[in-house]
C-alpha positions, 0 to 999 in steps of 0.5 A: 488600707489601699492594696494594688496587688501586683500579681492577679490572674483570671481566665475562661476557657471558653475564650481562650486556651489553657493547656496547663490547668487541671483540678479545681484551677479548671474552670473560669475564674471571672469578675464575679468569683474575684468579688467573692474572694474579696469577701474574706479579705481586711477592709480597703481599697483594692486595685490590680495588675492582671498577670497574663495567665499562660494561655496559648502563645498565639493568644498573648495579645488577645488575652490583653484585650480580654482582660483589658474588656473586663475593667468596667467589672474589676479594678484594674490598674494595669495588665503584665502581657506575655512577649515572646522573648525568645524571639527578638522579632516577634517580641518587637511585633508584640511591643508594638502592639501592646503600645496601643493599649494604656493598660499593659505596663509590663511583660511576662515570659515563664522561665520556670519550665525552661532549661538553665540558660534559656534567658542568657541566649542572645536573641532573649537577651536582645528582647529585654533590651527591646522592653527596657526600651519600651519602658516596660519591666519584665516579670520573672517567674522562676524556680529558686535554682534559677534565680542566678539566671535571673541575676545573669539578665540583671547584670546583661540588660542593666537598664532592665527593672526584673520584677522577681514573681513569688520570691523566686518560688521557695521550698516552703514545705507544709505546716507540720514540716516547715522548712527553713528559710534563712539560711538556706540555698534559697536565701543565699542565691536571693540575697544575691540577686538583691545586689542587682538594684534594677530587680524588685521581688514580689511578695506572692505565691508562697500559699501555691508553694506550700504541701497543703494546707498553709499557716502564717507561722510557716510563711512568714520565715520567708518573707523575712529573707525577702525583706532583709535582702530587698527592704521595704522599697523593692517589695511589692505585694501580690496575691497570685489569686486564684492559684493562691489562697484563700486571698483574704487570708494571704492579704492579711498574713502579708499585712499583718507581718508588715506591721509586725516589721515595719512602719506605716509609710513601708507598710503602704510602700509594700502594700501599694505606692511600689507596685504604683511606682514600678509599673509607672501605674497613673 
């Protein structure tokens, strides 16, 4: 089995800053402790897109770099850097920057925690126009109440490819309580963002999503909408490690449901040829 997982974090905060962690997240997670994650997972080739992880703004492009000083001990097919979007200028800074390094093939700038809106201003909508032109996709990571802003900048920056981070980050409840999937606000305001055939969705994050412990059963609801609304050739697989997991078991719950819906040639498409093909991968 070839798996490129589109969406892999590490950090040490030791070299950069991370205001947001706590818990068991706080702490390095490095080469080594992604070798033993892999441990648990199915046998295959494995390769990966490092999804910047939130350090502190100012360290956006030194975090690529950091990552990037790390591919002789990990995989690594491709880096998705932090821009500041809001910030026509700065972001044109950072695109210049990021075009001396062959490893950053798309940008990031979280939403989740921002007001509705924050993405319709037109110094963030001029920015995107700015990535498009670089030819690099924008990876959104909302909550399921923006995604029609996420639909909003789809239809204003038309030459945009939106990489939709955790399927839009869906209630998913616990095991003992799942909730519902189709049929939901969610589903309907996913589905609605589909239509927009510059947006592909990415299959990661639910296991962070759920209230403790998680099963199969209870995530795989979920990525039936995402397949009904986007099929098999805008989904991309992604295992969000560390902040999801346990990996192995992600990565075979994701494959195994592929099999169970299916075919071969969409089962490698999800789990590796679109993840190639939207961030330009060589």
């Amino acid at each position: 089995m070839r798996v490129v997982d589109g969406h892999l974090h590490l950090w040490d905060p030791e070299v950069l800053t991370y205001e947001w962690l706590d818990g068991p997240l706080l702490r390095s997670f490095g080469p080594e402790d992604l070798d033993l994650a892999l441990q648990d997972a199915p046998d295959g080739d494995f390769g990966f897109v490092f999804v910047q992880a939130e350090c502190a703004p100012e360290q956006s492009v030194a975090e690529a770099d950091w990552v990037a000083s790390l591919a002789a001990q990990v995989p690594l097919r491709g880096i998705v850097a932090r821009a500041p979007l809001e910030d026509p200028a700065a972001t044109d800074a950072h695109l210049e920057a990021f075009a001396s390094k062959p490893l950053v093939v798309g940008v990031r700038r979280m939403l989740q925690s921002e007001a509705d809106g924050f993405a319709a201003e037109p110094g963030f909508r001029d920015a995107a126009r700015a990535v498009a032109s670089a030819g690099l996709p924008f990876d959104a990571c909302v909550r399921w109440s923006q995604l029609s802003d996420v639909a909003a900048l789809a239809d204003a920056v038309p030459e945009l490819t939106i990489v939709l981070d955790h399927l839009g980050k869906p209630p998913v409840g616990s095991a003992d309580d799942a909730a519902p999937a189709d049929g939901t606000p969610w589903a309907t305001e996913l589905h609605r963002l589909a239509r927009r055939h510059n947006v592909v969705c990415k299959l990661s994050g639910l296991p962070a999503e759920s209230q403790g412990e998680w099963t199969a059963a209870q995530l795989r609801p979920f990525l039936d909408v995402a397949l009904d609304a986007f099929g098999p050739h805008r989904l991309l697989f992604g295992g969000d490690w560390p902040v999801s997991g346990p990996y192995g078991r992600w990565v075979e719950t994701v494959a195994s449901w592929l099999g169970d819906r299916v075919g071969a040639h969409d089962r490698n498409a999800v789990l590796a040829e679109n993840a190639e093909r939207v961030y330009r991968l060589g």
